[in-house]
C-alpha positions in Angstrom: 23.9 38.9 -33.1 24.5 35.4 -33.0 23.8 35.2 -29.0 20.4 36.8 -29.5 19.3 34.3 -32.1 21.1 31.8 -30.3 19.3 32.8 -26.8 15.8 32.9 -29.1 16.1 29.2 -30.5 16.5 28.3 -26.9 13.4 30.2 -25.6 11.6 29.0 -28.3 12.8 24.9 -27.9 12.1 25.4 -24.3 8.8 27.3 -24.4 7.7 24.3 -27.3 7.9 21.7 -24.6 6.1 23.3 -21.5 3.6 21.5 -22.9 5.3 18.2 -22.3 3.2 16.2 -19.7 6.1 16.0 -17.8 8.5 13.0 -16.3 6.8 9.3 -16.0 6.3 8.9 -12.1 5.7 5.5 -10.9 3.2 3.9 -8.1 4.8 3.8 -5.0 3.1 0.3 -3.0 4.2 -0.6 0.5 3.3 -3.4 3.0 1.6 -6.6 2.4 -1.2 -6.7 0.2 -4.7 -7.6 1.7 -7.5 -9.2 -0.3 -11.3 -9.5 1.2 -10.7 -13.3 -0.4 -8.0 -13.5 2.4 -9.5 -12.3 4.9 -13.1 -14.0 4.0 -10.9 -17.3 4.7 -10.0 -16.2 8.0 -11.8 -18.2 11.1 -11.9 -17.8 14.7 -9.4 -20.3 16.3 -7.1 -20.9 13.3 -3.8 -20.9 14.6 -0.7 -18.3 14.0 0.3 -20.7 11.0 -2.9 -21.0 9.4 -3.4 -17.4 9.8 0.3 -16.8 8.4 -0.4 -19.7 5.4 -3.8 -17.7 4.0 -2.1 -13.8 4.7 1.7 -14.0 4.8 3.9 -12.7 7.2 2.3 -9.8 9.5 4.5 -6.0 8.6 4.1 -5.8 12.4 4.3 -7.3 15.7 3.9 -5.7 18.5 6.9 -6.8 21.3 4.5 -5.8 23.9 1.2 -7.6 22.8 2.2 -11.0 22.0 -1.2 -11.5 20.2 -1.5 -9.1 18.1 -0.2 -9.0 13.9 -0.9 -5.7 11.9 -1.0 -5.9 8.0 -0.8 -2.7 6.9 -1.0 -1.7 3.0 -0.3 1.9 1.0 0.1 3.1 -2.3 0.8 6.3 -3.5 0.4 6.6 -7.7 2.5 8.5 -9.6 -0.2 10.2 -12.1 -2.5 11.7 -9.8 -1.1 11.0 -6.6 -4.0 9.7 -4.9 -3.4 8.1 -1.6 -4.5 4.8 -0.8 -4.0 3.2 3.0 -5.8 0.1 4.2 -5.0 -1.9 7.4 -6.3 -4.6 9.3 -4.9 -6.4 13.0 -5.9 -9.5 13.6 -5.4 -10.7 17.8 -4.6 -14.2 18.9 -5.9 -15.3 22.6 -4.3 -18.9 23.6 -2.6 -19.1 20.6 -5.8 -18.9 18.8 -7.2 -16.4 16.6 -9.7 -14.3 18.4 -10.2 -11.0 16.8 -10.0 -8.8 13.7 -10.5 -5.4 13.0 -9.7 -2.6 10.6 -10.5 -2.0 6.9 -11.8 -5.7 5.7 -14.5 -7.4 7.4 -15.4 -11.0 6.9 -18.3 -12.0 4.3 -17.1 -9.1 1.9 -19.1 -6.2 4.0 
């Protein structure tokens, strides 16, 4: 007797809190953070120090293309889990900065 009301305080408790929203779940951001302000203070010739004063260090470098940095930014959040990826590479010719492209655009477009 004392199982069965035992085993039906438990099944109530635990049926109570399926209701519960459930365990806090953090955002999850990766890489270097990328602001259009950033990049809208980028200008062709700067050199790989400007470029690394205004946006930090690049996440990548390619070994085999000497001119070429890629800042890549995700974040996952916890409460919905939406997705959010943004990138952009920027290419250096001379040791000058010749090229951007990916997500941002100069001018805020």
């Amino acid at each position: 007797m004392q199982k069965l009301l035992i085993t039906a305080a438990l099944t109530v408790v635990l049926t109570g809190c399926s209701g519960f929203p459930g365990v806090y779940k953090i955002d999850v951001p990766q890489g270097n953070v990328v602001t259009q302000e950033m990049v809208d203070q980028l200008r062709p010739g700067m050199t790989p120090n400007q470029v690394r004063f205004v946006m930090g260090s690049p996440l990548l470098t390619d070994t085999f293309h000497e001119g070429r940095w890629d800042y890549i930014y995700s974040k996952k959040t916890g409460a919905d889990g939406n997705y959010v990826r943004e990138r952009i590479t920027l290419n250096f010719t001379d040791g000058k900065l010749s090229a951007l492209n990916g997500d941002f655009r100069p001018g805020g477009s």
